[in-house]
C-alpha positions as CSV (number, residue, x, y, z in Angstrom):
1,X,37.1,-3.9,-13.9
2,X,34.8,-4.2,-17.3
3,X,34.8,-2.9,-20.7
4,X,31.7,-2.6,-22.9
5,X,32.2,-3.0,-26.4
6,X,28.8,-2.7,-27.4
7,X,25.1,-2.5,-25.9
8,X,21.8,-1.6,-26.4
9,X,21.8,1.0,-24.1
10,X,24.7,2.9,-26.1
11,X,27.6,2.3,-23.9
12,X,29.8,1.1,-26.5
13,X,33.6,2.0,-25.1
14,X,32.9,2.4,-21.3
15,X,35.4,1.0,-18.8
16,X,35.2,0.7,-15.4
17,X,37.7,0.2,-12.9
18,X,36.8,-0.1,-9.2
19,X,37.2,-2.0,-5.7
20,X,34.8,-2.7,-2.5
21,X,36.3,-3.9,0.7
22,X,34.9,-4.6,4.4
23,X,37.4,-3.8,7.7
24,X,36.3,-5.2,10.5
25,X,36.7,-2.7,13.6
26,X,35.4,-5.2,15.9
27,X,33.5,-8.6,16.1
28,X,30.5,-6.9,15.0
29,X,31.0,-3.7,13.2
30,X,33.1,-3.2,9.7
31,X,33.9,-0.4,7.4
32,X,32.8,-0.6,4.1
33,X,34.9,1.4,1.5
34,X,34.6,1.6,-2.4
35,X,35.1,3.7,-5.5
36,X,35.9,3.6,-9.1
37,X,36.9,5.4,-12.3
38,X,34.7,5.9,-15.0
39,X,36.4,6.4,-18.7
40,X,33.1,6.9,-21.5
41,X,32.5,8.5,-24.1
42,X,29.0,9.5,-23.0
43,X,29.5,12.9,-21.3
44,X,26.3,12.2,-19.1
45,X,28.5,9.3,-17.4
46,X,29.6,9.9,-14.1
47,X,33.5,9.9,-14.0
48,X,33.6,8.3,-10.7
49,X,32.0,7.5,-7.4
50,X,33.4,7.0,-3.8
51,X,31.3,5.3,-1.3
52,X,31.5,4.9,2.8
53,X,29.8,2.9,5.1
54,X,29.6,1.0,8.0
55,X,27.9,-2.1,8.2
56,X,26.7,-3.5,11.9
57,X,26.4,-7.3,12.5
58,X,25.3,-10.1,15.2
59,X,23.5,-12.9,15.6
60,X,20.1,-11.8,15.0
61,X,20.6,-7.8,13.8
62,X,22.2,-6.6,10.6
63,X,22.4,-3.2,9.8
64,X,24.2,-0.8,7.5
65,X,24.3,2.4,6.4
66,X,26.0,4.0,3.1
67,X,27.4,7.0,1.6
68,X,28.1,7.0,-2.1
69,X,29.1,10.4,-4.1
70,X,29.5,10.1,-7.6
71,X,31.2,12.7,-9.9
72,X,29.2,14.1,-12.9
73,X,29.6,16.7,-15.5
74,X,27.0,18.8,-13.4
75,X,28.1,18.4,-9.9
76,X,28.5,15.4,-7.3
77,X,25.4,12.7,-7.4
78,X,24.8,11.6,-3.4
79,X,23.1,8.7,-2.3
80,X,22.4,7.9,1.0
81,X,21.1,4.5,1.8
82,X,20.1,2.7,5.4
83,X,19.3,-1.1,5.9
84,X,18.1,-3.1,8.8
85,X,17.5,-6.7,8.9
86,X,16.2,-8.4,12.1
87,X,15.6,-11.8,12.8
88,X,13.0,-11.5,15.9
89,X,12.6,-15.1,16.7
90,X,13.4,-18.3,14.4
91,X,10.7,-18.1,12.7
92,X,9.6,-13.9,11.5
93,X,12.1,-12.3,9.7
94,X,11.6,-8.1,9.0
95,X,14.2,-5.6,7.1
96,X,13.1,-2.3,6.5
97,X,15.3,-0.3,3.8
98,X,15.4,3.6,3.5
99,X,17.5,5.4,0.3
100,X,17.8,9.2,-0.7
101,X,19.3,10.4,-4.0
102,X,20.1,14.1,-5.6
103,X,20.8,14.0,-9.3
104,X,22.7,17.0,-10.2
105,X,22.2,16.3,-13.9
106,X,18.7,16.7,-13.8
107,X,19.0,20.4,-12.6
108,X,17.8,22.3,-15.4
109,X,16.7,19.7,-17.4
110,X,13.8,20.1,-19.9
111,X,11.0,17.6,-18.9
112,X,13.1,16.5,-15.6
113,X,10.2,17.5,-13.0
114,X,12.9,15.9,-10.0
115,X,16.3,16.1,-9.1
116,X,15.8,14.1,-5.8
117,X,13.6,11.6,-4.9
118,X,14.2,8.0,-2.4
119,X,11.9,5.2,-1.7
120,X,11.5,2.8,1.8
121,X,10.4,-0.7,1.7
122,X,9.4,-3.2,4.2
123,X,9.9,-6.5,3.9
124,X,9.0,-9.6,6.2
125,X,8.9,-13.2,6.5
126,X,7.2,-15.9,8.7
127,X,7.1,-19.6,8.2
128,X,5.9,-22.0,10.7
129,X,5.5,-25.4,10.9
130,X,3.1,-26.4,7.9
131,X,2.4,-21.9,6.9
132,X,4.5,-19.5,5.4
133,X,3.8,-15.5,5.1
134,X,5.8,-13.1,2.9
135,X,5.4,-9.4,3.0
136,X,6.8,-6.8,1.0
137,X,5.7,-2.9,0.7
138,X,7.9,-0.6,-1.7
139,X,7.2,3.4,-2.0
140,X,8.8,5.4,-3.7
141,X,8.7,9.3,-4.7
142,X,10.7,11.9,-7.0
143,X,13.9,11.1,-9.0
144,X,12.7,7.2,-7.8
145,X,9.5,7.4,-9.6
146,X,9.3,10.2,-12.0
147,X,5.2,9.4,-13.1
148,X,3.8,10.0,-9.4
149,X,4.7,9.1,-6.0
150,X,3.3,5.4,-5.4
151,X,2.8,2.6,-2.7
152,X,3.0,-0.9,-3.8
153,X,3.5,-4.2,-2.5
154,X,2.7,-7.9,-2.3
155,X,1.4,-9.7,0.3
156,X,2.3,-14.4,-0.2
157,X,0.9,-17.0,1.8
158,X,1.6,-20.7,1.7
159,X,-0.1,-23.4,3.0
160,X,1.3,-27.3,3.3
161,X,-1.6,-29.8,3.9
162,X,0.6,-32.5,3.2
163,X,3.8,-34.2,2.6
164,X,2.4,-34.0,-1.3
165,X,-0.1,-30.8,-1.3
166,X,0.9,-27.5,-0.9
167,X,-1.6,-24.1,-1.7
168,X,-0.7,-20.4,-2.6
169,X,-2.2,-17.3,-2.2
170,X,-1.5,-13.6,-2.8
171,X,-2.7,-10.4,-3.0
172,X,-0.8,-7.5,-4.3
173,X,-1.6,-3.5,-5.2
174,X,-0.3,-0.3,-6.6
175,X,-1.6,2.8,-5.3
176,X,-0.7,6.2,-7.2
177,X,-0.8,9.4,-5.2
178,X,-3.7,11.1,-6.6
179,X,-4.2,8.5,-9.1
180,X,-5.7,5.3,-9.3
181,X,-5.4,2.3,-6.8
182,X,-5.6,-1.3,-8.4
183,X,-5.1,-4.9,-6.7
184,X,-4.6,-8.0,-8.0
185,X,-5.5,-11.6,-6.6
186,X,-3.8,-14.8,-6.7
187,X,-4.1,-18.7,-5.9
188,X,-2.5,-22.2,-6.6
189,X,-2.4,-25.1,-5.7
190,X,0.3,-28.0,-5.7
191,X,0.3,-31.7,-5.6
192,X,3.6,-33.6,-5.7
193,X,2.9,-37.3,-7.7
194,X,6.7,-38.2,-6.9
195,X,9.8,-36.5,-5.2
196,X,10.5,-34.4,-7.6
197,X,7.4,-34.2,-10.3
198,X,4.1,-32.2,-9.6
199,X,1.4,-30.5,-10.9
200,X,-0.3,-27.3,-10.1
């Protein structure tokens, strides 16, 4: 439960009263329930939201998937969300992500070109013995990204020499659908004078 008594965003007076709980079913599988009440005196507020999901989990596989419907003025906001994270071997990592939403508030809207919209990402890790590699790709389109459907993402990798040097590098972009692409390059370098003092 919370109470906002003032902010910059104008939600002076809002409380919120909600819970989120887990049932497990089975060793591996639980229920996920939620909701809460929304009492504002911003009309654009939703009054409440209910969500359902069911969430998957073993050793090396974790998946969910999530249902949440929200009450507005103008009808019931719906988002639909689906995670996976996998652990292939000890040392790669990968979790793709999928969500959908529909924004009834927008309908109608001057200006408001979407009333739906989602985005995926991808995200994956690998670290070996003395090399790490981090990989992230986000898109997103619509009511997710309301100046253009774009791609972006980052791609880190880490090098260890030594006990005391350690170098960095990345590479990361943006691409707007029918827009304009850009990148941007990184690099550092590390080198530990003590346990717990360096300089890059």
């Amino acid at each position: 439960a919370d109470y906002q008594i003032d902010t910059v965003s104008g939600n002076a007076g809002r409380a919120r009263v909600g819970f989120e709980t887990n049932i497990p079913l089975s060793d591996t599988f639980s229920l996920q329930l939620g909701g809460e009440a929304v009492f504002s005196p911003n009309q654009n507020e939703p009054r409440g939201s209910v969500s359902l999901g069911g969430l998957y989990r073993d050793t090396s596989l974790q998946g969910s998937l999530r249902m949440q419907f929200s009450l507005l003025p103008q009808g019931v906001k719906q988002v639909y969300t689906a995670q996976l994270i996998a652990q292939a071997s000890t040392e790669f990592v990968i979790s793709p992500t999928l969500e959908y939403a529909v924004d009834p508030s927008l309908w109608g809207t001057a200006g408001a070109k979407f009333a739906d919209g989602g985005y995926f990402s991808v995200a994956a890790a690998y670290r070996g013995n003395n090399w790490s590699l981090l990989l992230n790709n986000v898109g997103k389109f619509g009511l997710y990204s309301p100046t253009g459907d774009k791609l972006e993402g980052e791609l880190q990798f880490g090098y260890q020499a030594s006990e005391v040097l350690f170098s960095r590098s990345s590479v990361a972009y943006r691409y707007l659908f029918g827009g304009a692409f850009t990148a941007q390059l990184g690099a550092g370098v590390q080198y530990f004078l003590t346990d717990s003092f360096a300089i890059g």
